[in-house]
PDB file of N, CA, C, O and CB in Angstrom:
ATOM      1  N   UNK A   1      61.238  88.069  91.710  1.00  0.00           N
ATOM      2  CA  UNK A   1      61.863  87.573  92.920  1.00  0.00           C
ATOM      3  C   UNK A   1      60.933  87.846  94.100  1.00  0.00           C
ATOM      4  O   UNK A   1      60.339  88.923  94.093  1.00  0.00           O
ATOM      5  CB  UNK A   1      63.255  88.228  93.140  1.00  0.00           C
ATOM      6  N   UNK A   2      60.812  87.326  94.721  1.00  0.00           N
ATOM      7  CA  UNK A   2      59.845  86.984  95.875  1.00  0.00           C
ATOM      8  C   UNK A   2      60.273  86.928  97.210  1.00  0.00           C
ATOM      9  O   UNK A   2      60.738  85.928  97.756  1.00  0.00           O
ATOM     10  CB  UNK A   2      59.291  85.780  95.691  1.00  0.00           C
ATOM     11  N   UNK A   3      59.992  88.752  98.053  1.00  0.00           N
ATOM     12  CA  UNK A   3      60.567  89.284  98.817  1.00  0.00           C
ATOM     13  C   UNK A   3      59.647  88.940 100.325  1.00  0.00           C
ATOM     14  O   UNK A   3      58.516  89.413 100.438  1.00  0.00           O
ATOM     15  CB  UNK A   3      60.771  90.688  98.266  1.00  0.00           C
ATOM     16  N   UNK A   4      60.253  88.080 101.439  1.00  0.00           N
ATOM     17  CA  UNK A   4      59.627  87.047 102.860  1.00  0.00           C
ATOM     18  C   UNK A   4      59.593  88.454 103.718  1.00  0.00           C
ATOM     19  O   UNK A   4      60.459  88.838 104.504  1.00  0.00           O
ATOM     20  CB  UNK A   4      60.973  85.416 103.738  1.00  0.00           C
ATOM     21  N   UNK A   5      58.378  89.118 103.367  1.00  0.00           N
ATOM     22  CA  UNK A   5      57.875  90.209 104.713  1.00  0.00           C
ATOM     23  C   UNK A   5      56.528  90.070 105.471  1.00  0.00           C
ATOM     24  O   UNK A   5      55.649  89.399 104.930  1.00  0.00           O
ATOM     25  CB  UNK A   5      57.726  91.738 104.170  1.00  0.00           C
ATOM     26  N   UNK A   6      56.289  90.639 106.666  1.00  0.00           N
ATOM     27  CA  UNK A   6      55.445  90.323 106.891  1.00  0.00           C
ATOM     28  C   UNK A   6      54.622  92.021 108.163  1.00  0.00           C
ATOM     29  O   UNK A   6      55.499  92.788 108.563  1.00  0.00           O
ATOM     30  CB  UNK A   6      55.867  88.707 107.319  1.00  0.00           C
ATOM     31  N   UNK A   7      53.841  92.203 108.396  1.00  0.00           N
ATOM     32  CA  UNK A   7      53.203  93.199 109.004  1.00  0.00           C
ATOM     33  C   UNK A   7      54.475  93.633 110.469  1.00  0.00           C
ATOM     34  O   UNK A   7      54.923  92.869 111.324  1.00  0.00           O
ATOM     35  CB  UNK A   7      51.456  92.533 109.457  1.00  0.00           C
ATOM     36  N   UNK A   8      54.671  94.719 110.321  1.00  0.00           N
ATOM     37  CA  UNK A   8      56.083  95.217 111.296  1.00  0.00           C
ATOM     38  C   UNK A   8      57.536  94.840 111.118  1.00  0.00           C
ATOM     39  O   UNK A   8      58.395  95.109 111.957  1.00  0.00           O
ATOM     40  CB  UNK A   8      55.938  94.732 112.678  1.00  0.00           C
ATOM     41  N   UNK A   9      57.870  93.925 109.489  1.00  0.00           N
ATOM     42  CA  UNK A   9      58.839  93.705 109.230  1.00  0.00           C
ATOM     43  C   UNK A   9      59.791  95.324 108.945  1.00  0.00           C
ATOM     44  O   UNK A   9      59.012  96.154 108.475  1.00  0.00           O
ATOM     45  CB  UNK A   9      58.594  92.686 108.200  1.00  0.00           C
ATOM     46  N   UNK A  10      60.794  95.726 109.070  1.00  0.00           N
ATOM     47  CA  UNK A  10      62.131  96.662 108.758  1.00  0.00           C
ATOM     48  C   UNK A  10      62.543  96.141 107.528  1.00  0.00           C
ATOM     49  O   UNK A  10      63.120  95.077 107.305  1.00  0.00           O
ATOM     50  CB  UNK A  10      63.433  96.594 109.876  1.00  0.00           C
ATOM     51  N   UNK A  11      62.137  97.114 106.671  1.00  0.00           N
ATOM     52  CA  UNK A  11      62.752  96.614 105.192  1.00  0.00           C
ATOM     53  C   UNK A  11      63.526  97.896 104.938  1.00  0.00           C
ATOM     54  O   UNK A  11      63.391  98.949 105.560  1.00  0.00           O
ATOM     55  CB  UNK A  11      61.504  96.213 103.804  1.00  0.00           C
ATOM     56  N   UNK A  12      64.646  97.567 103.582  1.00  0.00           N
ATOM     57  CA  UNK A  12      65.266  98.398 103.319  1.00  0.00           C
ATOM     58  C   UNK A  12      65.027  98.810 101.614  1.00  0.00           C
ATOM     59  O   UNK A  12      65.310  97.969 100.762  1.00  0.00           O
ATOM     60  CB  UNK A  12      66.510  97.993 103.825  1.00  0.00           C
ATOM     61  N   UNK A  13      64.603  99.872 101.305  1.00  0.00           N
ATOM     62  CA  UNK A  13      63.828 100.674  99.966  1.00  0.00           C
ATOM     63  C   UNK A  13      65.319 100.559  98.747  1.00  0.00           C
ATOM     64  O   UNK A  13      66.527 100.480  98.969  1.00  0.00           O
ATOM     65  CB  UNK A  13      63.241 102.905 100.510  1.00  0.00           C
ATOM     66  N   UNK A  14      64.894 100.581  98.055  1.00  0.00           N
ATOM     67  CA  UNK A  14      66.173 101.188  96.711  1.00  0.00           C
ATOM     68  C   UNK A  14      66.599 102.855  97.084  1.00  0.00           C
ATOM     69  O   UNK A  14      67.786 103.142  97.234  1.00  0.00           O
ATOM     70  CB  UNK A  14      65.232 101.245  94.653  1.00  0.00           C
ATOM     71  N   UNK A  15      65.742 103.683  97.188  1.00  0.00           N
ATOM     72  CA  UNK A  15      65.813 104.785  97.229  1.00  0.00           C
ATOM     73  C   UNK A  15      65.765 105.312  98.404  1.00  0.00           C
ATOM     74  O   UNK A  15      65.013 104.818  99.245  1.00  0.00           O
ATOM     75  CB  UNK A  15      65.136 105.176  96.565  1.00  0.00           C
ATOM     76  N   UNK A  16      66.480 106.313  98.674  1.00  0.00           N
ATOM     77  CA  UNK A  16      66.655 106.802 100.191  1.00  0.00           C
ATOM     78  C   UNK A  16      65.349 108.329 100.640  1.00  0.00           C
ATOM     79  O   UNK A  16      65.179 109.298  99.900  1.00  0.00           O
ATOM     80  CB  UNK A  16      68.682 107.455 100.281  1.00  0.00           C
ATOM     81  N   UNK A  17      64.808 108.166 101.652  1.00  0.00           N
ATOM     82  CA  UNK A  17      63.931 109.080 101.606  1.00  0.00           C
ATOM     83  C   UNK A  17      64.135 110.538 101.746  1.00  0.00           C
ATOM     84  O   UNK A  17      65.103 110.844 102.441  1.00  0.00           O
ATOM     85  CB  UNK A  17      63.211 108.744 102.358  1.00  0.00           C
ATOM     86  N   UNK A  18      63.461 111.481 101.257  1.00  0.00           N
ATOM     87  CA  UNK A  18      64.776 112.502 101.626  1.00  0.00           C
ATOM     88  C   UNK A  18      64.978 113.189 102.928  1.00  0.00           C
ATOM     89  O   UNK A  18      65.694 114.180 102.784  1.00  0.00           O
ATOM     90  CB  UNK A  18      64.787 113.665 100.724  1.00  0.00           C
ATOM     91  N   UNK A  19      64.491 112.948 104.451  1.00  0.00           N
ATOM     92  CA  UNK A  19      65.360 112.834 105.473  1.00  0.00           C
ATOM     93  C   UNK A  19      66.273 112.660 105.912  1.00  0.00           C
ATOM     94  O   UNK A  19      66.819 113.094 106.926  1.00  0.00           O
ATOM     95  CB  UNK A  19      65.286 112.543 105.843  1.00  0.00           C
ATOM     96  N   UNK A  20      66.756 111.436 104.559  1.00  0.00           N
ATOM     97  CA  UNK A  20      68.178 109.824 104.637  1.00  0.00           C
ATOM     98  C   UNK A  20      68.397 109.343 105.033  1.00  0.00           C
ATOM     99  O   UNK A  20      69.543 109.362 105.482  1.00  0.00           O
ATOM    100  CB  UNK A  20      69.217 109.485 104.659  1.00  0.00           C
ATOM    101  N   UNK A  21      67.412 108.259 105.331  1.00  0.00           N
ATOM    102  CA  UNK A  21      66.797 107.331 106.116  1.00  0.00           C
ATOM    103  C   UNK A  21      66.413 106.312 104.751  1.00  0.00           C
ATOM    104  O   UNK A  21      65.890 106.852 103.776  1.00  0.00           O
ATOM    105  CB  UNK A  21      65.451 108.020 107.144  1.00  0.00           C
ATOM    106  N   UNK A  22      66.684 104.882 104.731  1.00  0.00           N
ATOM    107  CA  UNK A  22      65.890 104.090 103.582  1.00  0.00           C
ATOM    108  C   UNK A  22      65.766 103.014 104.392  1.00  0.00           C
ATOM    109  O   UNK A  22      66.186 101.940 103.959  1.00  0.00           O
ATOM    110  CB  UNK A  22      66.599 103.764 102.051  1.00  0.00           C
ATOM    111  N   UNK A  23      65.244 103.065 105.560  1.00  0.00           N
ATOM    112  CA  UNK A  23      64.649 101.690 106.271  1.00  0.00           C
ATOM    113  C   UNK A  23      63.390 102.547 107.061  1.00  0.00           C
ATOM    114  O   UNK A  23      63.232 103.542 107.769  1.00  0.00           O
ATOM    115  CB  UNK A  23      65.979 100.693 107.555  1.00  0.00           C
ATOM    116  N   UNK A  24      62.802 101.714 106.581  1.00  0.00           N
ATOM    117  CA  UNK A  24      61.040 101.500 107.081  1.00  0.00           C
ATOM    118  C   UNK A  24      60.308  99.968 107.662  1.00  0.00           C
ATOM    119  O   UNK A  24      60.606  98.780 107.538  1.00  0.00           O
ATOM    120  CB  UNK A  24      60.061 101.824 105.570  1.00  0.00           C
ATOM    121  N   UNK A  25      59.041 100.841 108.447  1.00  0.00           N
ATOM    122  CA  UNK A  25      58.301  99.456 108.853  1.00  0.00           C
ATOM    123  C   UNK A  25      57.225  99.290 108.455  1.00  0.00           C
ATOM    124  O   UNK A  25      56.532 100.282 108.229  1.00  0.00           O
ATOM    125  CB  UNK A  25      58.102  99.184 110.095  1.00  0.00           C
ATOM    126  N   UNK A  26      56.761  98.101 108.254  1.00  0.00           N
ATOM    127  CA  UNK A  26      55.707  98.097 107.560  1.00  0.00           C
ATOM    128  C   UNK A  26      54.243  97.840 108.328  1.00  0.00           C
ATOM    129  O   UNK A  26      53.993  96.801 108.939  1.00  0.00           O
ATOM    130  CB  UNK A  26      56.006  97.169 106.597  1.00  0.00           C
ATOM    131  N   UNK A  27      53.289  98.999 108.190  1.00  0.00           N
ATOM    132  CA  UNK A  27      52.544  99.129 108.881  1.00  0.00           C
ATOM    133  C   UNK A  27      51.411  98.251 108.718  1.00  0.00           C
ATOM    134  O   UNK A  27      50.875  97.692 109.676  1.00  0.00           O
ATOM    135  CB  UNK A  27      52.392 100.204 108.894  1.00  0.00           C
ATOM    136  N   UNK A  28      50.951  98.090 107.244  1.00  0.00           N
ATOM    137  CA  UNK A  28      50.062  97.495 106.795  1.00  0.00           C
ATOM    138  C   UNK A  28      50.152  97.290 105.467  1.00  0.00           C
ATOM    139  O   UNK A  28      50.485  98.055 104.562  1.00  0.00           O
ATOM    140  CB  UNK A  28      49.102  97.980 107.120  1.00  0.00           C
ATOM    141  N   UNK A  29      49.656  95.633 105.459  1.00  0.00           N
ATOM    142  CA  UNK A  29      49.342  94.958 104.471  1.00  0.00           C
ATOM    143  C   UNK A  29      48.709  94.571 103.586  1.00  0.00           C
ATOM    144  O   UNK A  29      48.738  93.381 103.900  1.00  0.00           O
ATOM    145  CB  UNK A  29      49.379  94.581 104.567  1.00  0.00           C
ATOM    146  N   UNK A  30      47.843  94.607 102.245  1.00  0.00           N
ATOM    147  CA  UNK A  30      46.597  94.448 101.554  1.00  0.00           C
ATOM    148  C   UNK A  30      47.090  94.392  99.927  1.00  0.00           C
ATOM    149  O   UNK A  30      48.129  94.031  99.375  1.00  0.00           O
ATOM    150  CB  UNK A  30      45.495  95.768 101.956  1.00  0.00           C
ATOM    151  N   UNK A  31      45.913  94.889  99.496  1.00  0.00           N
ATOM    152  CA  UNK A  31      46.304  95.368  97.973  1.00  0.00           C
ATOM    153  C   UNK A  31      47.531  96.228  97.977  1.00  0.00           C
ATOM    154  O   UNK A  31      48.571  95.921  97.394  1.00  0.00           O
ATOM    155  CB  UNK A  31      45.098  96.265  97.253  1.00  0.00           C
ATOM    156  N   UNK A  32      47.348  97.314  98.663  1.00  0.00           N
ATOM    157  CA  UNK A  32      48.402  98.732  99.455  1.00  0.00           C
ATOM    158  C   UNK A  32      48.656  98.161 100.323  1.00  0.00           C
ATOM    159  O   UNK A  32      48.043  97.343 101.009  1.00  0.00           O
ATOM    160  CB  UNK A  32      47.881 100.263  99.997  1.00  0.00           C
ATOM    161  N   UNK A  33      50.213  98.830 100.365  1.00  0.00           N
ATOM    162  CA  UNK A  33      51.265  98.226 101.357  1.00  0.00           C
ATOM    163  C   UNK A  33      51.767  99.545 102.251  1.00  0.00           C
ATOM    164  O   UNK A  33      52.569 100.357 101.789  1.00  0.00           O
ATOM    165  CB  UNK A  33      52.668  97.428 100.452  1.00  0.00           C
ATOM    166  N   UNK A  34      51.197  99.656 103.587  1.00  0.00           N
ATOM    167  CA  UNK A  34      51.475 101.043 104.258  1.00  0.00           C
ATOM    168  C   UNK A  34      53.128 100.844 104.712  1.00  0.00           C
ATOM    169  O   UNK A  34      53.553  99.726 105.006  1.00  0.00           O
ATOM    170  CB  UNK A  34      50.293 101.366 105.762  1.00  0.00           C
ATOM    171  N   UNK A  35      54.132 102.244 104.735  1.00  0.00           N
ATOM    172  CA  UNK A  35      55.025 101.881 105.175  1.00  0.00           C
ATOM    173  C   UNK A  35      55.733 102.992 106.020  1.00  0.00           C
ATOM    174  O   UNK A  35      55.864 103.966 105.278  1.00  0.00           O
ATOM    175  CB  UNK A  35      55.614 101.331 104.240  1.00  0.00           C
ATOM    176  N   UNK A  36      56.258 103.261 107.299  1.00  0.00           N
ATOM    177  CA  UNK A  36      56.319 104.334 108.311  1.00  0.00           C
ATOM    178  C   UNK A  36      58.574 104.427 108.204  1.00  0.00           C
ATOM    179  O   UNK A  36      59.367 103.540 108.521  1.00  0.00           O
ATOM    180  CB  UNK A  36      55.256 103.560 110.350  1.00  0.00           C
ATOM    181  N   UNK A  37      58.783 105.422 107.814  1.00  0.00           N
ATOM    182  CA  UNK A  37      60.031 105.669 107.626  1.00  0.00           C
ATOM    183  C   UNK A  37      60.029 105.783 109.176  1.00  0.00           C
ATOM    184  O   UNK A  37      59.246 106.413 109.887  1.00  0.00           O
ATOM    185  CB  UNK A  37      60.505 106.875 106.598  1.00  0.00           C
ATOM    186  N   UNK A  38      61.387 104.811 109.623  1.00  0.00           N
ATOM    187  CA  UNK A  38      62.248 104.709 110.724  1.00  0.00           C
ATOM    188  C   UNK A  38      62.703 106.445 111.509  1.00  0.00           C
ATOM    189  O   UNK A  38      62.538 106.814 112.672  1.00  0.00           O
ATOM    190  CB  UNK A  38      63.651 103.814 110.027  1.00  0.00           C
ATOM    191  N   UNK A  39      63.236 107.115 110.456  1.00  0.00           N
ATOM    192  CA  UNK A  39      63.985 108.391 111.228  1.00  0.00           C
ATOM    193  C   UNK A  39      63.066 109.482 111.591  1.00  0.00           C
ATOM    194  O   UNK A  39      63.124 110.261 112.543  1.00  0.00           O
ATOM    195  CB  UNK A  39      65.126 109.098 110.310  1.00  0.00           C
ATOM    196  N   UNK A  40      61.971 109.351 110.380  1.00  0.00           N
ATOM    197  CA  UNK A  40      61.505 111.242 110.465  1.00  0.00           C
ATOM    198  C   UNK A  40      59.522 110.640 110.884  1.00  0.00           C
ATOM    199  O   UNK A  40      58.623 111.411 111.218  1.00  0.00           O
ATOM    200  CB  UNK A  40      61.820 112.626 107.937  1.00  0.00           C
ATOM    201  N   UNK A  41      59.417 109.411 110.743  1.00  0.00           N
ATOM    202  CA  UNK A  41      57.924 108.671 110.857  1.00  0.00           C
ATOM    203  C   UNK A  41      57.093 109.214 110.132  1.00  0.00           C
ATOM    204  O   UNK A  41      55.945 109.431 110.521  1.00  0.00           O
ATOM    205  CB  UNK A  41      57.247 108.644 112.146  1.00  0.00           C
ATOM    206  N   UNK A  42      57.465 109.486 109.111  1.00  0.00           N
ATOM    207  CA  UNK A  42      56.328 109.638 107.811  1.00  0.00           C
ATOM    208  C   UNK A  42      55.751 108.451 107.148  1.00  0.00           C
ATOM    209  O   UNK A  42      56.377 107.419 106.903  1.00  0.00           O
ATOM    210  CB  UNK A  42      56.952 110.369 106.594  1.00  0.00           C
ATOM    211  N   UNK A  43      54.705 108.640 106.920  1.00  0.00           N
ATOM    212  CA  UNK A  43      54.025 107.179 106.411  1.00  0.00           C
ATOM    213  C   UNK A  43      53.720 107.988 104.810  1.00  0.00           C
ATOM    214  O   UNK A  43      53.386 109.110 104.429  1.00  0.00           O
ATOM    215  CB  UNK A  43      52.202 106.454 107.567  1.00  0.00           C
ATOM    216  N   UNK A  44      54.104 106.498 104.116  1.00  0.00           N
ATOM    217  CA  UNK A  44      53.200 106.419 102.579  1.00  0.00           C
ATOM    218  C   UNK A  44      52.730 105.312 102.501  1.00  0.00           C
ATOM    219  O   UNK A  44      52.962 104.376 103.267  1.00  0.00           O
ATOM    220  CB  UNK A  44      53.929 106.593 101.186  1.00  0.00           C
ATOM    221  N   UNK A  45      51.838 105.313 101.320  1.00  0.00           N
ATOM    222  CA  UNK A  45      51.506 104.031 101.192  1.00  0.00           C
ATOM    223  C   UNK A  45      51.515 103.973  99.194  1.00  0.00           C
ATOM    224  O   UNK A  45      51.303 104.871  98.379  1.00  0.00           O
ATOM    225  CB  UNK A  45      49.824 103.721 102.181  1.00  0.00           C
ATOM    226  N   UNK A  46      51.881 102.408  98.993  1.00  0.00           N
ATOM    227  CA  UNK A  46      52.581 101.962  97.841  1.00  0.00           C
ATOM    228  C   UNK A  46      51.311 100.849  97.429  1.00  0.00           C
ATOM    229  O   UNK A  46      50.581 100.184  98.164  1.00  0.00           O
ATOM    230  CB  UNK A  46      54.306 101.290  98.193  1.00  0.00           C
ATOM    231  N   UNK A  47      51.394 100.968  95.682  1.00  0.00           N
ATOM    232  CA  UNK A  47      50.585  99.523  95.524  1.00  0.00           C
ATOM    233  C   UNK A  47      51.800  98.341  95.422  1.00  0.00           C
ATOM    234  O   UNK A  47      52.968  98.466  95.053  1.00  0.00           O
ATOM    235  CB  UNK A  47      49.490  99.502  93.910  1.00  0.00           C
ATOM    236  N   UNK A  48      51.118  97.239  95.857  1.00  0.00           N
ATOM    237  CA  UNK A  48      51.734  95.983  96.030  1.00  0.00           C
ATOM    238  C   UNK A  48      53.135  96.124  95.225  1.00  0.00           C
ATOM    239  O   UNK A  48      54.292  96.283  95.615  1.00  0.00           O
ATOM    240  CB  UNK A  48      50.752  94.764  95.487  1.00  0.00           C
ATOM    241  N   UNK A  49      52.436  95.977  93.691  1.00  0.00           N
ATOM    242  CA  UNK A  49      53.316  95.802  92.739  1.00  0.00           C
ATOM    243  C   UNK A  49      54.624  96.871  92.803  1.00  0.00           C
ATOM    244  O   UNK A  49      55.829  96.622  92.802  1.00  0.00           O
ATOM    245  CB  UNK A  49      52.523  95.884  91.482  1.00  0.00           C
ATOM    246  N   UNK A  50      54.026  97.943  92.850  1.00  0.00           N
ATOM    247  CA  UNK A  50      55.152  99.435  93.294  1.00  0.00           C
ATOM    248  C   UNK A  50      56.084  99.064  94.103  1.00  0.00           C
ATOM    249  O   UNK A  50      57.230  99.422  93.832  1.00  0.00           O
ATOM    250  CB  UNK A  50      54.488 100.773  94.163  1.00  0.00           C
ATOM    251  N   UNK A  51      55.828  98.199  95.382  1.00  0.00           N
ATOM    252  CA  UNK A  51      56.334  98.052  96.709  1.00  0.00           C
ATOM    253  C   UNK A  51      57.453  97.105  96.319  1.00  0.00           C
ATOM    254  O   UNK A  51      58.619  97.302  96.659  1.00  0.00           O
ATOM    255  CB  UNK A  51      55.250  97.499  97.857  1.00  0.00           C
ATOM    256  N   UNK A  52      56.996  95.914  95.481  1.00  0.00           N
ATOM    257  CA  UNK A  52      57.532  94.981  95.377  1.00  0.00           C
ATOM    258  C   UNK A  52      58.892  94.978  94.230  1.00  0.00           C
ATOM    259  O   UNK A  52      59.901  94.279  94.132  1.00  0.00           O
ATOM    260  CB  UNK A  52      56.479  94.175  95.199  1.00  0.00           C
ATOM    261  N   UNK A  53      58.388  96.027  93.522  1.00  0.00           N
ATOM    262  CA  UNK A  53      59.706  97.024  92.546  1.00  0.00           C
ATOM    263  C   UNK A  53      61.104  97.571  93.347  1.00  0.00           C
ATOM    264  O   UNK A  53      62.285  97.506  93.006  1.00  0.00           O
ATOM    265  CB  UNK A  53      58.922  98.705  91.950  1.00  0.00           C
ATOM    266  N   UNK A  54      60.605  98.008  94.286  1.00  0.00           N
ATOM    267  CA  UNK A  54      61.172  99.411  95.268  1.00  0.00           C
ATOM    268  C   UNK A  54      62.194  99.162  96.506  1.00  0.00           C
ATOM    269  O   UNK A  54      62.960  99.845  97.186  1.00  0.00           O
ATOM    270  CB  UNK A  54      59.786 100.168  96.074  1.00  0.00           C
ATOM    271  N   UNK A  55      61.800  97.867  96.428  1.00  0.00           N
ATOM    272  CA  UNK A  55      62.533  96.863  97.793  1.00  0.00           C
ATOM    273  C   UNK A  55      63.649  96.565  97.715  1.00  0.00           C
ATOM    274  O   UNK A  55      63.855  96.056  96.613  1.00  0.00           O
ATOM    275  CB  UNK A  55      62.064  95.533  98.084  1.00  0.00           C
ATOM    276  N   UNK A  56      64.503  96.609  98.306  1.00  0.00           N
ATOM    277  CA  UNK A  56      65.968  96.584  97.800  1.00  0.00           C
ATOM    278  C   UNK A  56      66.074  94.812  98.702  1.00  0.00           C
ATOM    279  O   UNK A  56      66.474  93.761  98.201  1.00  0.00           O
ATOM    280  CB  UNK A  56      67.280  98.329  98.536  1.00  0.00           C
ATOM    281  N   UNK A  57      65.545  95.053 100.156  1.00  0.00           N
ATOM    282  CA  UNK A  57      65.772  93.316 101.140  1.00  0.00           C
ATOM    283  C   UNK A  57      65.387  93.659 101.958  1.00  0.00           C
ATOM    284  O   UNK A  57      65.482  94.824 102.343  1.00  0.00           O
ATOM    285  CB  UNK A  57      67.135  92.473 101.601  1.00  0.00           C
ATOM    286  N   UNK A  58      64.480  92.246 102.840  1.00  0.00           N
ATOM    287  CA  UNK A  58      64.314  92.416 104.163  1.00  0.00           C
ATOM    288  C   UNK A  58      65.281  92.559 105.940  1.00  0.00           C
ATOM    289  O   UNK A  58      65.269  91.681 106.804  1.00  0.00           O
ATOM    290  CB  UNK A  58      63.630  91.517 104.064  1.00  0.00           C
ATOM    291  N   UNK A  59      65.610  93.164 105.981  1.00  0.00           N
ATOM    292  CA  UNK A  59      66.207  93.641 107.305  1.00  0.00           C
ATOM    293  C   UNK A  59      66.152  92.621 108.885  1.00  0.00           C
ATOM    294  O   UNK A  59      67.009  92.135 109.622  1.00  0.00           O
ATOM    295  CB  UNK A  59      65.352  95.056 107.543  1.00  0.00           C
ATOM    296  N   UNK A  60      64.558  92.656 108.859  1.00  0.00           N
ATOM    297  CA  UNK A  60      64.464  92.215 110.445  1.00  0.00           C
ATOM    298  C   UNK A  60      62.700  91.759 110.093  1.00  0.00           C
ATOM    299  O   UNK A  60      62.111  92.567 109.376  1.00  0.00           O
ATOM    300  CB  UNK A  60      64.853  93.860 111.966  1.00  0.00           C
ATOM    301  N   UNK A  61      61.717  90.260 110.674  1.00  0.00           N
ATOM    302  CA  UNK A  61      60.745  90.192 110.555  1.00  0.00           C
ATOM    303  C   UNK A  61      60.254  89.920 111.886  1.00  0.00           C
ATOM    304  O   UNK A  61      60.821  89.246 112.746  1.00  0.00           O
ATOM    305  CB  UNK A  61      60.529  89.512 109.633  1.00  0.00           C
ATOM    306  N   UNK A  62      59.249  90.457 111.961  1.00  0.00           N
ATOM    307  CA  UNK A  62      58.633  90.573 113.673  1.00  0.00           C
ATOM    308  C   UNK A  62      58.495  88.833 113.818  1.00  0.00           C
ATOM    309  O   UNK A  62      58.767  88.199 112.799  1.00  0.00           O
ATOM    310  CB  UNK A  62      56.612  91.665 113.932  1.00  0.00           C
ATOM    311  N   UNK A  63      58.126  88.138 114.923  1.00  0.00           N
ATOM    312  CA  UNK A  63      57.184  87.462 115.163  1.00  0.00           C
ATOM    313  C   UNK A  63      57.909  86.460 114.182  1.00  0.00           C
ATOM    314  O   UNK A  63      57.402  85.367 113.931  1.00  0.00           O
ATOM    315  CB  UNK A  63      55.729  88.057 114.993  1.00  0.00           C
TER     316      UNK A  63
END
């Protein structure tokens, strides 16, 4: 399934981070997909495929 995001989109994860917070923004885009948790601003970064597992839906897309 083929999830419409794009660089500063608010997506919402399967899994909640453990702050408890499961909406993030997405910082950056590539092979790796950087992504900055909304509550506590911790960044990870995910491969594509990982990312694209992990995504529960898009929220809000910039622009």
């Amino acid at each position: 399934m083929y999830k419409d995001y794009k660089l500063g989109s608010i997506v919402i994860m399967k899994k909640n981070h453990p702050c408890g917070s499961n909406e993030w923004q997405i910082t950056r885009i590539g092979t790796d997909i950087k992504i900055k948790c909304l509550n506590c601003g911790r960044t990870i970064m995910l491969p594509r495929i990982e990312f694209n597992k992990k995504l529960k839906k898009v929220v809000k897309n910039e622009n």
